[in-house]
C-alpha positions as CSV (number, residue, x, y, z in Angstrom):
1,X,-30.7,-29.7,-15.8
2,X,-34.4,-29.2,-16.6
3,X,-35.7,-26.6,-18.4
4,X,-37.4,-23.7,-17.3
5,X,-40.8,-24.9,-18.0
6,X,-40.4,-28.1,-15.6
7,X,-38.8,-26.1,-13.3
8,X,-41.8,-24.3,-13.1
9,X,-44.8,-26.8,-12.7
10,X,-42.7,-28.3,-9.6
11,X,-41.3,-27.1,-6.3
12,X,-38.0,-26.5,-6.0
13,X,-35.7,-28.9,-6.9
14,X,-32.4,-30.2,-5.3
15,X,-29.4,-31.7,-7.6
16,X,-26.7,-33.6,-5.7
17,X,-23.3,-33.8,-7.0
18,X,-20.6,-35.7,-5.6
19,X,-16.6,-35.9,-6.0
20,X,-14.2,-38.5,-4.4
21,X,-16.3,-38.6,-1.0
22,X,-17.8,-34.9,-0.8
23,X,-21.5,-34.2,-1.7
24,X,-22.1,-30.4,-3.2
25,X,-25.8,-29.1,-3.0
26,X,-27.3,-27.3,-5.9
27,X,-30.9,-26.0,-5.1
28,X,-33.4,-23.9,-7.6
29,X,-36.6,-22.4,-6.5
30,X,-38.8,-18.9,-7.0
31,X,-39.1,-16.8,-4.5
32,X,-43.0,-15.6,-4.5
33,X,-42.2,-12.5,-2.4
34,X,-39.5,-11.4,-4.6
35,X,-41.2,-12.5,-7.4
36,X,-37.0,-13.8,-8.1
37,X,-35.7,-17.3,-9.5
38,X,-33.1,-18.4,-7.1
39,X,-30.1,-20.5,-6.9
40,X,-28.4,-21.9,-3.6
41,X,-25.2,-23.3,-4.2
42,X,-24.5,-25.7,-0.9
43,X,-20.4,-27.0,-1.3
44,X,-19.2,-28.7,1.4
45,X,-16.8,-27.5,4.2
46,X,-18.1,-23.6,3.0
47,X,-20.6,-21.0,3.3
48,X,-23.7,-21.4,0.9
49,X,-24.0,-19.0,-2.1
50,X,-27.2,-17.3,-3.1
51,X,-28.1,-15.8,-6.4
52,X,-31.4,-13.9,-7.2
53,X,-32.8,-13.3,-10.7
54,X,-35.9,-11.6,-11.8
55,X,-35.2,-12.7,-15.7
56,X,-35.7,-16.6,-16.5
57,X,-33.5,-15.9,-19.4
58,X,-30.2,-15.2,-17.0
59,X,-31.5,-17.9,-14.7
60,X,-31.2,-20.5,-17.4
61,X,-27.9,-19.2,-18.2
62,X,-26.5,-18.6,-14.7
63,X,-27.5,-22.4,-14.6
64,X,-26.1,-24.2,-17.7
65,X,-22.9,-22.1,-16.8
66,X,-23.0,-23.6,-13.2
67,X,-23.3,-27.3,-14.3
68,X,-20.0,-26.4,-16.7
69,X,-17.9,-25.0,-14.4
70,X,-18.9,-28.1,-11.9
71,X,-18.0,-30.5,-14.8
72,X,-14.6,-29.5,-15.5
73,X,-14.3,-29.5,-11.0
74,X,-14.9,-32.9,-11.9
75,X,-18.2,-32.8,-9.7
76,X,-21.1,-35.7,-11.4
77,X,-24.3,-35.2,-10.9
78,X,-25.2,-38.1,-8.7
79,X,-29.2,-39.1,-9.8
80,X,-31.9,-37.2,-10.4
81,X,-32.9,-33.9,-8.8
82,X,-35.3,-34.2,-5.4
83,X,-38.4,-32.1,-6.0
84,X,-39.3,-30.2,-2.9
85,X,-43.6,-29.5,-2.5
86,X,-43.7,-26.2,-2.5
87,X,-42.1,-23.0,-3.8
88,X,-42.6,-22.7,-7.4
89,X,-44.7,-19.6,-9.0
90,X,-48.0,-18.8,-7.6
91,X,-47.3,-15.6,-9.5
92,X,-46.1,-15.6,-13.1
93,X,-42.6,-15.3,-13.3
94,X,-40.9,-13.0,-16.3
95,X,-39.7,-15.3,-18.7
């Protein structure tokens, strides 16, 4: 996934991944209000899961830990993220 850094100069972004005929949504974005790095995780056929962090650190982490555990689910990213406009820092974020 991209680093923080690129993360960070675009809006949030949207990775797709797919298995057999199901699509799984994984979205990133910063929450201005919260001043919080957040990550929506969309699987089919159930509810979506929200997770907050205020450190970039455990973000990043939270992140290369999700794309694992998707990996051995046998879940491939299909293409590159979608970058949404808006959404990204207009306050600077801890790193």
């Amino acid at each position: 996934m991209g680093t923080l850094n690129n993360l960070r100069r675009s809006g949030p972004m949207v990775w797709f991944f797919e298995r057999s005929a199901r699509v799984l949504e994984l979205e990133t974005r910063y929450d201005n209000e919260t001043s919080e790095y957040v990550v929506e995780l969309r699987p089919p056929d159930v509810a979506a899961q929200t997770e907050r962090f205020t450190d970039g650190a455990a973000f990043r982490k939270r992140l290369l830990a999700l794309e694992r555990s998707l990996s051995c689910q046998r879940w491939r990213r299909k293409g590159p993220p979608i970058i949404l406009p808006d959404g990204w820092p207009n306050r600077t974020p801890s790193q």
